[in-house]
C-alpha positions, 0 to 999 in steps of 0.5 A: 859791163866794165862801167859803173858800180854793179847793182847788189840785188837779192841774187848777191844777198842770196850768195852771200848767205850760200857762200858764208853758210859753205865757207861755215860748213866747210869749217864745220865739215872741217872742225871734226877731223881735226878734233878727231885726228889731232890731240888737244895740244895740237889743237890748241897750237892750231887757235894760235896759228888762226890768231897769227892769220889775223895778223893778216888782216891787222896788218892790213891797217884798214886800207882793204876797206878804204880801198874798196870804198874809194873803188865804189866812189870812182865806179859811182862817178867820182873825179877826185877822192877826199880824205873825209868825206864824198866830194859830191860836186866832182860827181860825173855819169863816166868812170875816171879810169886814170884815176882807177888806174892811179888807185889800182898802182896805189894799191899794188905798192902798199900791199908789197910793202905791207907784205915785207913788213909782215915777213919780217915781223914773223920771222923776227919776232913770230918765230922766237915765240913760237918756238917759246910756245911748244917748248915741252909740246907733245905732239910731232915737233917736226910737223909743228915747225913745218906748218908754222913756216908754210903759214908765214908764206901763207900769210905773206902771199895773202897779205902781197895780194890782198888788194884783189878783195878790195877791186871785186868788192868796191865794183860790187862784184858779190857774186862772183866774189862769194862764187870765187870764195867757196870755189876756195873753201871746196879746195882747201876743204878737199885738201886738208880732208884728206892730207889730215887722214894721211897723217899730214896734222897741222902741216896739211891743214897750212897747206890747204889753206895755201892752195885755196888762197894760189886759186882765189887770187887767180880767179879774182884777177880774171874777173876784174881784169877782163879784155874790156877792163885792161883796154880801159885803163891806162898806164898809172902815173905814179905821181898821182897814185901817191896823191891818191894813196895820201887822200885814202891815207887818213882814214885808212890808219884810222881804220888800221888803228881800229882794227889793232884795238879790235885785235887786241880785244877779239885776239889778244887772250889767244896769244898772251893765255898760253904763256900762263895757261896750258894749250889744251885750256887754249884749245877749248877756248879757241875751237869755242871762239871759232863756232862763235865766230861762225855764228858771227860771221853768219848774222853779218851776212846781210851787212857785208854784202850790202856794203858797196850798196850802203856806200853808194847810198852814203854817196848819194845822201839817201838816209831812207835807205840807209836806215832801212838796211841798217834795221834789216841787218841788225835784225839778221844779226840778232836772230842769228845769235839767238837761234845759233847760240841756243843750238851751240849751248844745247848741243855742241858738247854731245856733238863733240862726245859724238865724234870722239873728240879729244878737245871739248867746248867750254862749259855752259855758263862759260858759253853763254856768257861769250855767245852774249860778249860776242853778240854785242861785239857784232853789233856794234861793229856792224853800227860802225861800218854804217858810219865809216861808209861815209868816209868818218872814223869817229872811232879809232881812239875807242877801239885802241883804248879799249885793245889797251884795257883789254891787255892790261885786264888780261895780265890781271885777271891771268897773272895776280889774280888767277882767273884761267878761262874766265879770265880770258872770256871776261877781260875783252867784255868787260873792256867793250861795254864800258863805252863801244858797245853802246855808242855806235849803234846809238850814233847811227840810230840817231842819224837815220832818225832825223 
C-alpha cells in the first residue's frame, strides 16, 4: 500500500534486532580474517579508512535525518513542511504527492552537490594526509594507495545516493530496509572473505564494501519506487522543492553541526593520533572502538527502529507514548552494554590469541573505561533523537563545543603531555560529561514526566 505511513510493529523490531545482530556478526565474522591476514600496520591504516567513511555520514550535514523526518510528516498527512516544529493545522487523511515530489527532487539536488563536495575534499585534502601517513609503511604500498582510491569512489557513490535511506525510512519501511541491509552485508561479507584469502589486503575489503553499497541502492529503489508509487508522483516543480529544501534547511544544519562535533569527539583521536603515535597503538585502539561501536549499535537497536513511530508519535502529540518507548529503549540500551561489556573484557583478548592475531584489544582498564564513555555517549544520543523527533535542535552548539574541546584536549593530552592511548580514550570523556551526557536525557525525562 503506497499511502500513509507503515505501521512499525513487532515484526519490524524484530528485524532490526535480526538485521543489526547480521550486520554485527558480519563484522564479527569479518574482523577475524583481517587480524588474521593482514599485520597491525594494516590494520591500523584500515581504522583510519573506516574514520574517512564517517566523513560520509558527516558530510551529510543532518539532512538524512531531517529528510526521513519530513518524509514521515508528508506520509502522516501533512500539506506544508515547517522550519521548527509539526504544522498541525495543515493535517489531512491524503498523501500530498506534489509535495512528496518537491521533497524527493530536493533531495536528489543536495546529495549530488554533497557528493562533489566530498570528491574534492578527499582528493584535495584526503589524499596529501594519506600519503603523509604511510610514509615508512611496512606493508604493500601499492595495495595501500589502491584501497584509498576505491574508498574515495566508495565514499562518493554513498554519499550521491544516500537519499534512498532516508525515502525507506521516512515510509517506515523497517523491514524491508533491515531485509535490504543484510542482503548488503551477505555480499560484502562474501567478497571481502574471500579477496582477503587470495591475498587481496586492504584492496579487497573497499571493494566489497563497493558492491555491497551498488545492491543496496538497487534494491531500495525497487522498494520505494514501485508502479504505484511512479503513477503517483508527478513531476517535481523545482521552485518549491527549493521552498522545500529551505524549510528542512534550518534544522537539517543543526543537525549537521551536531553530527561535526559528535565526530570530532567520537572520531577525531583516530585521525590526529597517528601523526603522534604509531599506527600499530592506532590499530589496537580502533579494532577496540569497532567492538564498542557494535555494542553500541546493538543496544540502540529498539530506538532506530521505532523511529519513524516516535516521529508520528510527536506529530500527533502522544507524550504517553513516547515515554513509554523512551523507557523500553534506554532499557535495551543499558542491558546491552552491561552484558556486552562483561563479555568483551572477559574474553576479547583470548579470542584474539585464539586466532592468532597479530593486533590485540587494549588493556582491561583501558577497556572499561571506554565500554563506560561509550555507554554515556549512547545514552545521551539516544535522549537527543527523542527531541529532535519533534523538529527541535536544542543542541547543536553543545555537540561543536564539545567536538572543539575534544581536539584541544587531544593535542594536550598526545602532544605536551604525553598521554598515548590514554590520551585518546580520555580526552572525548572528558569533553562529554562536562555537560552533554547529563543534559538531554534529563531534558527528555522532565517532558515525559509532566
Amino acid at each position: 500500500m503506497t499511502d500513509g505511513v507503515e505501521n512499525i510493529g513487532r515484526k519490524d523490531v524484530v528485524w532490526s534486532y535480526i538485521a543489526t545482530a547480521f550486520t554485527i556478526g558480519a563484522g564479527v565474522i569479518l574482523l577475524p580474517f583481517i587480524l588474521h591476514t593482514l599485520p597491525a600496520p594494516a590494520v591500523g591504516l584500515w581504522t583510519v579508512f573506516q574514520t574517512v567513511n564517517m566523513l560520509t555520514i558527516l558530510l551529510d550535514f543532518g539532512f538524512s535525518p531531517s529528510f526521513a523526518r519530513n518524509i514521515t510528516y508528508i506520509f502522516s498527512g501533512v500539506r506544508h513542511l515547517k522550519a521548527e516544529g509539526i504544522d498541525h493545522n495543515s493535517l489531512s487523511n491524503s498523501v500530498d504527492y506534489q509535495l512528496l515530489s518537491d521533497t524527493i527532487c530536493a533531495m536528489r539536488r543536495f546529495y549530488r552537490i554533497m557528493a562533489l563536495a566530498l570528491l574534492a575534499l578527499l582528493f584535495i585534502a584526503g589524499t596529501p594526509y594519506f600519503f603523509h601517513i604511510i610514509d615508512g609503511y611496512e606493508g604493500s604500498r601499492t595495495d595501500a594507495i589502491a584501497a584509498w582510491f576505491i574508498l574515495v569512489a566508495v565514499n562518493f557513490y554513498n554519499l550521491y545516493t544516500m537519499y534512498y535511506d532516508a525515502l525507506l525510512s521516512g515510509k517506515g519501511y523497517v523491514k524491508r530496509s533491515k531485509q535490504i541491509i543484510m542482503t548488503g552485508q551477505a555480499v560484502y561479507l562474501l567478497i571481502a572473505i574471500i579477496a582477503l584469502y587470495c591475498g587481496g589486503g586492504l584492496t579487497a575489503i573497499v571493494s566489497a564494501q563497493l558492491a555491497s553499497f551498488l545492491i543496496r541502492r538497487f534494491m531500495s529503489y525497487r522498494v520505494f519506487f514501485t508502479h504505484e508509487m511512479r503513477s503517483l508522483l508527478p513531476e517535481a516543480d523545482k521552485n518549491a522543492g527549493r521552498e522545500v529544501f529551505n524549510a528542512i534547511l534550518p534544522n537539517a544544519v543543526k543537525t549537521g553541526l551536531t553530527q561535526l562535533g559528535g565526530f570530532a569527539v567520537n572520531r577525531a583521536s583516530v585521525l590526529i593520533a597517528p601523526i603522534y603515535v604509531g599506527l600499530t597503538d592506532v590499530a589496537a585502539f580502533g579494532i577496540t572502538m569497532q567492538v564498542l561501536d557494535i555494542l553500541g549499535g546493538l543496544g540502540t537497536v529498539y530506538y532506530q527502529a521505532n523511529t519513524p513511530k516516535i516521529a508520528q508519535l510527536r506529530t500527533n502529540g502522544d507524550i504517553r507514548q513516547v515515554g513509554r518507548l523512551f523507557w523500553q529503549a534506554e532499557g535495551m540500551l543499558i542491558l546491552t552494554m552491561f552484558v556486552g561489556g562483561i563479555t568483551f573484557l572477559a574474553f576479547g583478548n583470548w579470542a584474539l590469541q585464539l586466532i592468532g592475531s597479530d593486533t590485540q584489544f587494549l588493556p582491561a582498564q583501558m577497556m572499561a573505561t571506554m565500554i563506560a564513555i561509550a555507554w554515556l555517549e549512547k545514552n545521551h544520543a539516544v535522549a537527543a533523537g527523542f527531541i529532535q523527533a519533534k523538529n527541535e535542535i536544542p543542541f547543536f552548539i553543545p555537540s561543536l563545543l564539545s567536538g572543539g574541546a575534544t581536539i584541544i584536549l587531544l593535542w594536550l593530552m598526545l602532544s605536551p603531555l604525553g598521554m598515548g592511548l590514554w590520551g585518546m580514550i580520555l580526552a572525548p570523556g572528558l569533553a562529554q560529561i562536562v555537560y552533554q551526557n547529563w543534559k538531554w536525557p534529563s531534558v527528555v525525562i522532565k517532558e515525559i514526566r509532566r
